[in-house]
C-alpha positions as CSV (number, residue, x, y, z in Angstrom):
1,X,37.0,15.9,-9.0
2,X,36.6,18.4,-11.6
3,X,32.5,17.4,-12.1
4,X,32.2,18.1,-8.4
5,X,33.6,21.7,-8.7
6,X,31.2,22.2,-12.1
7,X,28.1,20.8,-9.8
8,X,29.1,23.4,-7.4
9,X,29.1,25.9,-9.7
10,X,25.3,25.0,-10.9
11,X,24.4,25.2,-7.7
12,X,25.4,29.0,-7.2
13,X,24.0,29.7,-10.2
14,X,20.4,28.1,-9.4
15,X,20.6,29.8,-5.8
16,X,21.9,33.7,-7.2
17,X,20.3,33.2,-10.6
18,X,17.8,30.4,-11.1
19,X,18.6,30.4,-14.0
20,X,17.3,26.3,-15.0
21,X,18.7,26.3,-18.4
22,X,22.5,26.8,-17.7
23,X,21.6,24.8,-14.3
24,X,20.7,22.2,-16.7
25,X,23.8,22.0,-18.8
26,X,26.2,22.5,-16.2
27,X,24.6,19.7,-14.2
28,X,24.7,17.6,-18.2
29,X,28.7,18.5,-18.5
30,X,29.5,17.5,-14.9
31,X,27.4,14.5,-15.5
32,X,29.9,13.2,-18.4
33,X,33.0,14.8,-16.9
34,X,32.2,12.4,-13.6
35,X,31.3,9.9,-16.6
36,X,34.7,10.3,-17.9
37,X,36.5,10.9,-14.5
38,X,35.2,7.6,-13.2
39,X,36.6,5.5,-15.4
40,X,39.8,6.3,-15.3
41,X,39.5,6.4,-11.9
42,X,39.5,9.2,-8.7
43,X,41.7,9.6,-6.1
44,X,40.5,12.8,-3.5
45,X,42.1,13.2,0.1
46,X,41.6,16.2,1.9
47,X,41.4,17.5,5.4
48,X,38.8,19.3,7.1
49,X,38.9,21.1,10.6
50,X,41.5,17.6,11.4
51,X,38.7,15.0,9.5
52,X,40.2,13.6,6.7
53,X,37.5,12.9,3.8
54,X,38.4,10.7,0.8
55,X,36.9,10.0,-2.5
56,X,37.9,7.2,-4.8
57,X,36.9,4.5,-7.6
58,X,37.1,0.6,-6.8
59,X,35.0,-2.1,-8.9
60,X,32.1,-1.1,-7.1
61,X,31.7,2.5,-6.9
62,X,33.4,3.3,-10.5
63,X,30.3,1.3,-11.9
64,X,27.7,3.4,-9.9
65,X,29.5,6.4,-10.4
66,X,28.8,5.8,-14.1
67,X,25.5,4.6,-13.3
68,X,24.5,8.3,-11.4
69,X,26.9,9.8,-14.3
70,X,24.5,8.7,-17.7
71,X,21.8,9.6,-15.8
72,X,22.4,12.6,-14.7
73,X,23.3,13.4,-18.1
74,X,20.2,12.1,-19.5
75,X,18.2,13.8,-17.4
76,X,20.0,17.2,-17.5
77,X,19.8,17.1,-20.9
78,X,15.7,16.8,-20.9
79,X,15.8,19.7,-18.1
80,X,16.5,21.9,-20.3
81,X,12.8,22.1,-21.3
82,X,11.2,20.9,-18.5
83,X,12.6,22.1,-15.5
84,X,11.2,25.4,-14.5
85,X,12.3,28.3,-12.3
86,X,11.3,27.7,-8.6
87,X,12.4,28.6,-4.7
88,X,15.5,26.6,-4.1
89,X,14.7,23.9,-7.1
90,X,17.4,24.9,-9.2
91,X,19.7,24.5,-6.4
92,X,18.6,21.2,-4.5
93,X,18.8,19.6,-8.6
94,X,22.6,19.7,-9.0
95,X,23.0,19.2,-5.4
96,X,20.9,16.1,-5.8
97,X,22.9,14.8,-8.1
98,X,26.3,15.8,-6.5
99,X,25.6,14.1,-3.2
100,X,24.7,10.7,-5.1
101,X,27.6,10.8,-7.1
102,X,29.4,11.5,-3.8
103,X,27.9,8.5,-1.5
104,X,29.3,5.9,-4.0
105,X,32.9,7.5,-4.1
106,X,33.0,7.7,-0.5
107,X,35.6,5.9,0.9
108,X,34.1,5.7,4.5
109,X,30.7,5.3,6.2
110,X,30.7,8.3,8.2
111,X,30.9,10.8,4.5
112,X,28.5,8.4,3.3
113,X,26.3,9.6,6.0
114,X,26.5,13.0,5.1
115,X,26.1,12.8,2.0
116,X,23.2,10.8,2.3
117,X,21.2,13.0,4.3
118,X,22.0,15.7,1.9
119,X,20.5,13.2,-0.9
120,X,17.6,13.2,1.4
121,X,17.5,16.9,2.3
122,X,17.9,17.3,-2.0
123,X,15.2,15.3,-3.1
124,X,12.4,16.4,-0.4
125,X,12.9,20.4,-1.9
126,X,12.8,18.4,-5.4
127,X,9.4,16.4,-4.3
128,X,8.2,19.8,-3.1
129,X,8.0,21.2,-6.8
130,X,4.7,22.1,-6.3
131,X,3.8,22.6,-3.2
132,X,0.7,24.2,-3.8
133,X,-1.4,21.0,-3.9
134,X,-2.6,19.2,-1.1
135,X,-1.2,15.8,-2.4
136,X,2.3,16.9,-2.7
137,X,2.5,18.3,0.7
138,X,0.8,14.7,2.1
139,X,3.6,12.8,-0.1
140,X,6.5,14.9,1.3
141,X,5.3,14.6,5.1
142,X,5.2,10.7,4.4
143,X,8.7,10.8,2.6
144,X,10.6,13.4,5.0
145,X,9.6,11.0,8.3
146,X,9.7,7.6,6.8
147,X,13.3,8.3,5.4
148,X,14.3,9.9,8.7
149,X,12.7,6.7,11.2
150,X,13.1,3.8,9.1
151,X,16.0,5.3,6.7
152,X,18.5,7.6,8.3
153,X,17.7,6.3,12.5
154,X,18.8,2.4,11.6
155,X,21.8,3.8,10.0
156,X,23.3,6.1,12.5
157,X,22.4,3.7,15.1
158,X,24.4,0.4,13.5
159,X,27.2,2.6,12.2
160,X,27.3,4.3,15.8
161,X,27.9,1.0,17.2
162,X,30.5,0.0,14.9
163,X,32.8,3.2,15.3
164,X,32.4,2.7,19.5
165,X,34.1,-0.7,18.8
166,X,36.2,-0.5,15.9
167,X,37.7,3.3,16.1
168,X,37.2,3.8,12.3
169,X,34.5,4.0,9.6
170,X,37.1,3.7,6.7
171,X,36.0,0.7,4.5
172,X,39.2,-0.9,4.2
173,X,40.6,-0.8,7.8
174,X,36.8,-2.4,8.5
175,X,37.5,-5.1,5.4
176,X,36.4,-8.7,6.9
177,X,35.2,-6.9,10.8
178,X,32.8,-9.0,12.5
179,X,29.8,-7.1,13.6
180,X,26.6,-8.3,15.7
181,X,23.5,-9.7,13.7
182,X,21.9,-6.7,14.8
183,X,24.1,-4.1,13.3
184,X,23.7,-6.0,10.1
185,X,20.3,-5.8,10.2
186,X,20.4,-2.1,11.0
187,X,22.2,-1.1,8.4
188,X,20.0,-3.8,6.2
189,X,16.3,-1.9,7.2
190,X,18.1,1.4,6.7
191,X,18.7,0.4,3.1
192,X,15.7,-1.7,2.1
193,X,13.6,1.5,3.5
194,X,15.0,3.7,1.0
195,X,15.0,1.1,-1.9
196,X,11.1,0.3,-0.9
197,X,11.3,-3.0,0.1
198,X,8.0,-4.4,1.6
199,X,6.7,-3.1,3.9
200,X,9.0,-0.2,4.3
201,X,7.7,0.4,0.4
202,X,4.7,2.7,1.2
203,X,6.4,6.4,0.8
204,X,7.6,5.4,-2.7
205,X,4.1,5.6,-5.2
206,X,2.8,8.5,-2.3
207,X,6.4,11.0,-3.6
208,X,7.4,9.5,-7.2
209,X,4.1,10.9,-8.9
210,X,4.0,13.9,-7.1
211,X,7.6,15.2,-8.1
212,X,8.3,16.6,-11.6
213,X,8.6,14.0,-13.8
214,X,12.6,14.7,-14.4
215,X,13.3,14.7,-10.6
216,X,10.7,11.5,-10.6
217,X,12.9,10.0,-13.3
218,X,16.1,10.2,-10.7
219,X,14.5,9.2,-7.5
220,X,13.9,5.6,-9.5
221,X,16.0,5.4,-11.7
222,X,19.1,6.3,-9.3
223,X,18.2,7.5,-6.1
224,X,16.9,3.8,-5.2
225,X,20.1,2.2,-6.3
226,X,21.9,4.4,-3.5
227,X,20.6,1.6,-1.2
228,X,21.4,-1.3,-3.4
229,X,24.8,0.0,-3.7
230,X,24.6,0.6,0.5
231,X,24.0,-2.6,0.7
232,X,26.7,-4.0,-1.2
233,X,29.0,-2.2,0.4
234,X,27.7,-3.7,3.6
235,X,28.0,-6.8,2.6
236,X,31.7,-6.4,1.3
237,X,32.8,-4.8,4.1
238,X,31.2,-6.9,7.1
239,X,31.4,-10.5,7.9
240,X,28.4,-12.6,9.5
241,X,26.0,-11.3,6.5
242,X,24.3,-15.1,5.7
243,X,22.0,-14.4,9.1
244,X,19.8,-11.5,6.5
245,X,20.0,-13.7,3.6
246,X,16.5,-16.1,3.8
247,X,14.4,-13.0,4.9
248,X,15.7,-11.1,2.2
249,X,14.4,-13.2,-0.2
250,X,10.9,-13.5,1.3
251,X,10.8,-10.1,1.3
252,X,12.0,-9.5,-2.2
253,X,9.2,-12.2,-3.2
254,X,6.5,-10.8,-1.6
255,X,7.9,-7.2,-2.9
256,X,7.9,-8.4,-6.1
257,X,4.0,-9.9,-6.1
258,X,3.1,-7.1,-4.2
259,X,4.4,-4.2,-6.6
260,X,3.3,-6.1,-10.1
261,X,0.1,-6.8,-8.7
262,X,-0.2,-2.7,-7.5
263,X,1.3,-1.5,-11.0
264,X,-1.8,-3.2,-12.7
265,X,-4.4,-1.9,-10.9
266,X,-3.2,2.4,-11.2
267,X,-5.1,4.6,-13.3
268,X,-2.2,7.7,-13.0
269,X,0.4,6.7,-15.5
270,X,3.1,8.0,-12.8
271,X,1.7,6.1,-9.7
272,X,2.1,2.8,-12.1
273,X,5.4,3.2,-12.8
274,X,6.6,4.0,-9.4
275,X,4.8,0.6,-8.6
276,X,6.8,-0.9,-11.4
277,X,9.9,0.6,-9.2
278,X,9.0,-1.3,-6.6
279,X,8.7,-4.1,-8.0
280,X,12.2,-3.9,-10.1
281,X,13.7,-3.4,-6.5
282,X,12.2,-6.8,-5.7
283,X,13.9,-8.3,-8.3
284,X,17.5,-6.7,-7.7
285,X,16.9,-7.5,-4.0
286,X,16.2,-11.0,-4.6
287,X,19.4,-11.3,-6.6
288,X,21.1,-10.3,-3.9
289,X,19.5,-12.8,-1.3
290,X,20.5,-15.4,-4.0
291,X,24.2,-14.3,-3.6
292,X,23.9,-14.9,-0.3
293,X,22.8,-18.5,-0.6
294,X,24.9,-19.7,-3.7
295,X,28.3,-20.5,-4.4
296,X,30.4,-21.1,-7.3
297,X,29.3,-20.1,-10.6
298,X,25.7,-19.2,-9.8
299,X,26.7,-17.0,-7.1
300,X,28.8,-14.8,-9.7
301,X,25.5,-15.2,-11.8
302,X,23.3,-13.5,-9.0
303,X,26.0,-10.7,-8.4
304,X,26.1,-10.4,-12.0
305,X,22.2,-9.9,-12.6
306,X,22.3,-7.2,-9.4
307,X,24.3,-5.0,-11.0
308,X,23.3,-5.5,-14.2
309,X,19.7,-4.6,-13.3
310,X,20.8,-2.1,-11.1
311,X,21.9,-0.1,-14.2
312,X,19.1,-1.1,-16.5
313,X,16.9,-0.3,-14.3
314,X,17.8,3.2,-14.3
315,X,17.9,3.2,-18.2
316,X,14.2,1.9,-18.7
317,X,13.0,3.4,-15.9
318,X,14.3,7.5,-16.1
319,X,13.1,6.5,-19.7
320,X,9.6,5.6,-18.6
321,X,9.4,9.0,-16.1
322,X,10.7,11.0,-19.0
323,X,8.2,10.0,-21.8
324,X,5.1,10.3,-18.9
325,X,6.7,14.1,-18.5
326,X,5.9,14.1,-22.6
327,X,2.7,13.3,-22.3
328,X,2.3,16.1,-19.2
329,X,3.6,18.3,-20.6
330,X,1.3,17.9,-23.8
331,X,-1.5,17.2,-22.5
332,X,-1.5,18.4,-18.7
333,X,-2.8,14.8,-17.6
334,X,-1.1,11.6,-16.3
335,X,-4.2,9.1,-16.5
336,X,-4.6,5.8,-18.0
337,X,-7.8,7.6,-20.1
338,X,-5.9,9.7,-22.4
339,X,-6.3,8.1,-26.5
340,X,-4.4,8.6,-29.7
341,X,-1.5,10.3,-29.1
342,X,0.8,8.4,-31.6
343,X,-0.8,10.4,-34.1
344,X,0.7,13.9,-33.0
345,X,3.1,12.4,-30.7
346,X,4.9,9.3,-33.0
347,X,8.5,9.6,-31.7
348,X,7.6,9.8,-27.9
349,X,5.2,6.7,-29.1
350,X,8.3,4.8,-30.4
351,X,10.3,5.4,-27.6
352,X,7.4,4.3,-25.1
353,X,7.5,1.1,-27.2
354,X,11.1,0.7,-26.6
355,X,10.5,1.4,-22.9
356,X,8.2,-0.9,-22.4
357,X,9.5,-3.8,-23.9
358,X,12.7,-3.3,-21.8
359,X,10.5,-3.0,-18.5
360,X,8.4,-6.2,-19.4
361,X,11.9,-8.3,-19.7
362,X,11.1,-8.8,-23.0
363,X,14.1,-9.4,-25.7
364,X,15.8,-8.2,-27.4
365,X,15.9,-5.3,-25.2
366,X,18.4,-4.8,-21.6
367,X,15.7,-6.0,-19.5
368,X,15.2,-9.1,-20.5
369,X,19.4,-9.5,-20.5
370,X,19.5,-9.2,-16.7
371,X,16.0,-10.8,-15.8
372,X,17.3,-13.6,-17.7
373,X,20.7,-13.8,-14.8
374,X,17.9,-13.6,-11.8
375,X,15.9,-16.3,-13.7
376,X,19.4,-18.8,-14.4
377,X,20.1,-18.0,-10.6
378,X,17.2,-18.8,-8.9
379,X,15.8,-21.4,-11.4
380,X,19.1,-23.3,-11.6
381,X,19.4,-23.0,-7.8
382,X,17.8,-26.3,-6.7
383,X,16.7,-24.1,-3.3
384,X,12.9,-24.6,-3.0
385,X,13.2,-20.6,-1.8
386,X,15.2,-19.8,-4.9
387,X,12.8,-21.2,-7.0
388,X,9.8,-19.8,-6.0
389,X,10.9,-16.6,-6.0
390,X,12.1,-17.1,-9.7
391,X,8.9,-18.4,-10.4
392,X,7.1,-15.0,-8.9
393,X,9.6,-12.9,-10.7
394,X,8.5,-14.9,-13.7
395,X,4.8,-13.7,-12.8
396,X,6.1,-10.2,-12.1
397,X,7.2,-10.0,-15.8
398,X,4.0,-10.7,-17.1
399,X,1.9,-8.6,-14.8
400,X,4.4,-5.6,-15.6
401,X,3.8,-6.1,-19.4
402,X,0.1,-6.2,-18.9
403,X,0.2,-3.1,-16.5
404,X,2.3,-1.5,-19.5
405,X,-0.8,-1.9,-22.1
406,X,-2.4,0.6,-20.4
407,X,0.5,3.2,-21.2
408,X,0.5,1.8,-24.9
409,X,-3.0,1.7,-25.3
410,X,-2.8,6.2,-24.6
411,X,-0.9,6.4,-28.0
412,X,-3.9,4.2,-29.5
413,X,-7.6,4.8,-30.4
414,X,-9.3,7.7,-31.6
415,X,-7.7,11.1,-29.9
416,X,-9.6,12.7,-26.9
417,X,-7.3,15.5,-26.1
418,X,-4.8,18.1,-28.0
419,X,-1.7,17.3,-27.9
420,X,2.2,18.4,-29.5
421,X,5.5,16.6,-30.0
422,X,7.4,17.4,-27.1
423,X,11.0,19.8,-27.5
424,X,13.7,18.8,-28.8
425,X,16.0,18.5,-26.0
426,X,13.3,16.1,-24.2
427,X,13.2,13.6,-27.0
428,X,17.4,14.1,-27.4
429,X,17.2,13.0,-23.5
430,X,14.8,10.3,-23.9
431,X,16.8,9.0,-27.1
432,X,20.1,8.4,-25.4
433,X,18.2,6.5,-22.4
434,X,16.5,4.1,-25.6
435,X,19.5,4.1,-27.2
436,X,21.4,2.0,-24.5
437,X,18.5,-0.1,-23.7
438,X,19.2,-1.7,-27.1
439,X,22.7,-1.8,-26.5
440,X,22.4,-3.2,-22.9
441,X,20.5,-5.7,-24.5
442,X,22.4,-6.8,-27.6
443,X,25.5,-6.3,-26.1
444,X,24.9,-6.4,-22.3
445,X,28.7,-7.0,-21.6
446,X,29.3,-3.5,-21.9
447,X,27.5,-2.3,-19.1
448,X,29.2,-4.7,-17.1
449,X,32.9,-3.5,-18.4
450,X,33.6,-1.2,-15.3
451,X,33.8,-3.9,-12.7
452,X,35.2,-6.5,-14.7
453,X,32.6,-9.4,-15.0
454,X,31.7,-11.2,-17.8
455,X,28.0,-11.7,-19.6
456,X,27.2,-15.5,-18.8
457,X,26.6,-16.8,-22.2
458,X,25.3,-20.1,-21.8
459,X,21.9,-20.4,-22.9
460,X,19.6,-22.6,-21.1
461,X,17.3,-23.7,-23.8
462,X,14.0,-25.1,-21.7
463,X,14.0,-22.5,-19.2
464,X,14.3,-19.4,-22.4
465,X,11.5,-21.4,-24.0
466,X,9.2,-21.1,-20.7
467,X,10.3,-18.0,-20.0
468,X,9.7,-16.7,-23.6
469,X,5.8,-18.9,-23.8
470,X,5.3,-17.2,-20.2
471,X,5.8,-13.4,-21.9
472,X,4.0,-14.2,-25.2
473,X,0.7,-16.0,-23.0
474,X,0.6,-12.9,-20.8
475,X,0.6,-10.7,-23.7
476,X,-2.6,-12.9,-25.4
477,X,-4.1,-12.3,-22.1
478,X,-3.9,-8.7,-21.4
479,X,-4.7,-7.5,-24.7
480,X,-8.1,-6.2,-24.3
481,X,-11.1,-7.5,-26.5
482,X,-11.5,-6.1,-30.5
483,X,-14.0,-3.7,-31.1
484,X,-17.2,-5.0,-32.3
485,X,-18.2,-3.2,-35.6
486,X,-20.8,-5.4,-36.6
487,X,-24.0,-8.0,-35.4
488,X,-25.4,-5.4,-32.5
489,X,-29.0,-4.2,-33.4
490,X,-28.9,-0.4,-32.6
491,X,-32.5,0.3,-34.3
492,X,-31.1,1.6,-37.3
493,X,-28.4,4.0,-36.2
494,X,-24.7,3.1,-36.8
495,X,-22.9,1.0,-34.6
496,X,-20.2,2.9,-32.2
497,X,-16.9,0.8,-32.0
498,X,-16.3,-0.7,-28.7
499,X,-13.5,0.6,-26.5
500,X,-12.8,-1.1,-23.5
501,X,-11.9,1.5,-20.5
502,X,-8.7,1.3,-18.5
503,X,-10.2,0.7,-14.9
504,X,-12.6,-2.1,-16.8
505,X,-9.3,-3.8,-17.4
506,X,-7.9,-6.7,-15.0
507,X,-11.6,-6.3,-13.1
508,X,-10.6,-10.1,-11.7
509,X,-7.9,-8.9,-9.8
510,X,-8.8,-5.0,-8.6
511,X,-10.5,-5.9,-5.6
512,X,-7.9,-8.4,-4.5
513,X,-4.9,-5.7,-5.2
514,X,-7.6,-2.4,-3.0
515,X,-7.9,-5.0,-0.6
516,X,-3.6,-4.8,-0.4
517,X,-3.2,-1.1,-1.3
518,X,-5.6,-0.6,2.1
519,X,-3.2,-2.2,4.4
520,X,-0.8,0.3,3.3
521,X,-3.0,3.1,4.3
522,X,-2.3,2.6,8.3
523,X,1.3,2.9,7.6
524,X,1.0,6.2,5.8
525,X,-1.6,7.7,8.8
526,X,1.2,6.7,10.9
527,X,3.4,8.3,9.2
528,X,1.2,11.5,8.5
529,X,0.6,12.0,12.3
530,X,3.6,13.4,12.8
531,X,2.7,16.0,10.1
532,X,2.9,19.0,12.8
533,X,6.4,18.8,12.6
534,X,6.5,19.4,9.2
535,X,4.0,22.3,8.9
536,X,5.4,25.2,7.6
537,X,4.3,28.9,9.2
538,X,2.4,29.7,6.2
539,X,5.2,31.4,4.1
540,X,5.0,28.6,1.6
541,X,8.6,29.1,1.0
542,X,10.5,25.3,0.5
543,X,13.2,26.3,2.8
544,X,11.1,26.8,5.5
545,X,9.2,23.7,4.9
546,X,12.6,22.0,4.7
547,X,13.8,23.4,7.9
548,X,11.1,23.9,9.8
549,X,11.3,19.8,11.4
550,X,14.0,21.0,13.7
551,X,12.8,24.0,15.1
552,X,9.3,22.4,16.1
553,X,11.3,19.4,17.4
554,X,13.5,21.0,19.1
555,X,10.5,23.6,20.7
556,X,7.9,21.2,20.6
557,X,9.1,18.2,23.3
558,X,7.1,19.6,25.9
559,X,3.7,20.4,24.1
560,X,4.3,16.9,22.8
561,X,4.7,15.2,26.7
562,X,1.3,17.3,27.5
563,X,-0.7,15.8,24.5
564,X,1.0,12.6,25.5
565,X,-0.5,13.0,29.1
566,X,-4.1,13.3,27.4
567,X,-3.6,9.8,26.3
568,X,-3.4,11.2,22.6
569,X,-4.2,8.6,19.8
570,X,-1.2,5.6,19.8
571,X,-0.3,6.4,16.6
572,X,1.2,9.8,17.4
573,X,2.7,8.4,20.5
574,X,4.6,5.6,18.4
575,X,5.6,8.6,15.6
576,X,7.2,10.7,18.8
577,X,9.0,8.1,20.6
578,X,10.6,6.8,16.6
579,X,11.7,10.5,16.7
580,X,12.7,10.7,20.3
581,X,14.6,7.5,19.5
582,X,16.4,9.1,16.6
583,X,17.2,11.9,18.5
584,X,19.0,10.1,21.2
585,X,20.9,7.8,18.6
586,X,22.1,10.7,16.7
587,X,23.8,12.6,19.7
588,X,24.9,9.3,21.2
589,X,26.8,8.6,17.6
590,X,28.3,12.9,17.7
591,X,29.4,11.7,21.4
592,X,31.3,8.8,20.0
593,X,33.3,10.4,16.7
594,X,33.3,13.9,19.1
């Protein structure tokens, strides 16, 4: 546990010193010493105040250990230019990555717990970067209570249950315990909440643009696959699973539509890619739905392709966050309407072509290698379900590479802004991230070394060749008009060339996707109208923002009953009694381990 004790010792130095460059390459060492520690394999027991606490690698958590490991790394690596000095940031950054690294090498549910609410308690400081603008304090209210009602509540209710009945939260005495449908379903909205699955998605394009874009790059790229990996662990553990398994997939379908469809239609370059996340979770979830509903060799196909683009995901992903930092960072915008930035910016333009080829699923590049598993599972299925949803994932490809245009089409054109190459430890950053997209997809065996399972091989020769004509049609499609340079009368004067504008592209299907994003706006008012408990006293400090929830909770219940008696508007009343709810759950669940 040695890259525990060095994340421990970034975080003194970011809260004594703030010193973000040696937070940075601390947190890069203890990145590649968990790296390294992981797969040989961890073994922690110790004892605290009478609670034992364990750490320790099986299949499972050695391959997300590496997973939070490269990242980290990655990402550490880019801080070093981008991440500045702020109140409590460089603290809650190591810490952010300690408590992830944590969750998958706990060896019980109940350090799990903990460790995920510090993840929580981590990345809202880290979303709070700048919490001088309106939108990022809007984005964080919706973040801090979604994660708390629909995240953390379902959690500590299911697992509360289980430890009244079994005793124990340790994952192996629990190994093959039969649980209630509802407890399963618990813990299942619990994780598909914090991996934005419809309709628990809405917090997740409201924080990811807000937050630097090195912070943004981990809340995608690794902070999601905390509840993939949640989930797996679930379903390892727990008998009676099947009962989640068909509305899983509808979910992961609609998901899927839903995010592609949302991607294409954003003009900030961030806001699209955390729609892209969205839609990558669909695809990860729907793998895991088809594990649920196959056997034999298919079924070790669609738990192949989870993990697989559980860890891809991350790499083409904290790539995509990185480069939009790049262009940030240069440029001081994030919109679609930036132009010709390959000419002063060519190596974060190569490694935005690399990036978005892996994202699109197209080959040679890792995407494509596990979007390929999810299309053998569900295609090869023979369940009508199955199908479908491979067919929509199939769509989701092509909408994502036609959303992705718009981010190749800012390195294009005639340049409208000033711009610089971006420092070198960015780029070095970025360049490791590209660098194992093409390995993950020459060679995506590799990634799937440190829980033992084998790359299928077989190549299914019609379905590559409809999935292939599918890619290349969608491309002919979204690739906007040529410029005109000729045949307009203009009275004489020269003729301008023709540049089609980002929001004039995919008119057909922007009123069709507002239409969508509006239905999400009732979610986030809810959401939002519990806002007074997160209002800081005007100090603007993080901290107090961070812990100012529970002292307004906990002094507010009877202002709260008195509004209530005024027949305030529903929508407060529903936020109150979610919280009220949580409240009870939680000391019901310190009653039962107390």
């Amino acid at each position: 546990m040695i890259f525990a004790l060095m994340f421990l010792l970034a975080i003194i130095v970011g809260l004594v010193f703030r010193n973000s460059k040696v937070v940075s390459v601390l947190s890069a060492l203890a990145s590649i010493s968990l790296v390294v520690e992981a797969t040989g394999g961890i073994v922690f027991h110790t004892a605290i105040s009478g609670i034992t606490v364990a750490f320790a690698t099986d299949d499972l958590s050695r391959f997300f250990a590496i997973l939070v490991g490269v990242a980290g790394f990655a990402v550490s690596v880019y801080s070093l230019s981008y991440m500045g000095r702020r109140h409590l940031v460089t603290a809650a950054y190591p810490l952010f990555v300690l408590s992830m690294a944590l969750i998958v090498l706990a060896r019980d549910f109940l350090t799990l717990l903990i460790f995920w609410e510090l993840m929580t308690a981590a990345s809202y400081v880290l979303i709070m970067y700048n919490h001088e603008r309106r939108e990022t304090l809007r984005a964080s209210v919706v973040y801090l209570v979604a994660m708390h009602a629909l995240n953390t509540a379902p959690l500590i209710m299911g697992l509360g249950y289980i430890y009244s009945h079994a005793g124990t939260l340790d994952y192996s005495a629990l190994s093959g315990a039969v649980v209630p449908s509802w407890v399963i379903w618990a813990l299942t909205v619990g994780f598909l909440a914090k991996a934005g699955i419809f309709p628990l998605h809405f917090w997740l394009p409201e924080a990811h643009p807000v937050a630097p874009s090195n912070v943004s790059a981990l809340l995608s790229g690794v902070m999601l696959k905390m509840a993939v990996y949640g989930m797996l662990r679930t379903l390892e553990t727990f008998g009676r699973a099947g009962s989640i398994a068909v509305p899983l997939v509808v979910l992961s379908i609609v998901t899927i539509a839903l995010g592609s469809l949302l991607a294409l239609n954003q003009k900030d370059i961030k806001r699209m890619m955390a729609y892209s996340s969205i839609d990558n979770m669909g695809y990860i979830f729907l793998g895991i739905g088809a594990y649920l509903l196959l056997s034999g060799e298919l079924r070790e196909v669609a738990i192949t392709a989870v993990l697989l683009h559980s860890f891809n995901h991350m790499l083409f992903k904290n790539l995509l966050f990185m480069l939009s930092g790049n262009i940030l960072h240069a440029t001081g915008r994030k919109d679609t309407g930036i132009r010709g930035l390959s000419r002063e910016m060519p190596i974060t333009f190569g490694l935005s072509i690399v990036g978005i080829l892996a994202v699109s699923g197209v080959p040679p590049l890792n995407g494509f290698a596990s979007k390929w598993l999810i299309y053998r599972a569900t295609f090869l299925s023979k369940n009508p379900l199955l199908v479908a949803g491979g067919a929509v994932a199939l769509l989701g490809s092509a909408l994502t590479l036609a959303a992705y245009l718009k981010l190749y089409r800012v390195f294009t054109g005639e340049p409208n802004v000033e711009a610089e190459e971006a420092p070198l430890p960015m780029l070095l950053g970025e360049g490791i991230l590209a660098f194992l997209c093409v390995v993950g997809g020459v060679v995506p065996g590799v990634l799937l070394r440190p829980v033992g399972l084998p790359y299928p091989t077989t190549l299914d020769l019609p379905l590559f060749t409809l999935i292939i004509a599918v890619l290349i049609a969608s491309l002919l499609v979204a690739l906007p008009p040529r410029a005109r340079e000729s045949g307009v009368w203009t009275n004489g004067e020269p003729v301008e060339e023709f540049d089609i504008k980002p929001e004039h592209m995919y008119t057909g299907v922007s009123g069709a996707v507002q239409r969508i994003s509006a239905a999400g706006e009732g979610i986030q008012s809810l959401a939002l109208s519990g806002s007074r408990f997160y209002r800081s006293t005007g100090g603007g400090y993080i901290d107090e923002a961070l812990f100012m929830p529970l002292i307004r909770l906990s002094c507010g219940f009877g202002a709260c009953f008195k509004e209530l008696s005024k027949e305030l508007n529903g929508m407060l009343a529903t936020t109150f009694l979610v919280l009220v709810a949580m409240v009870i759950a939680f000391l019901a669940f310190v009653g039962v381990i107390g």
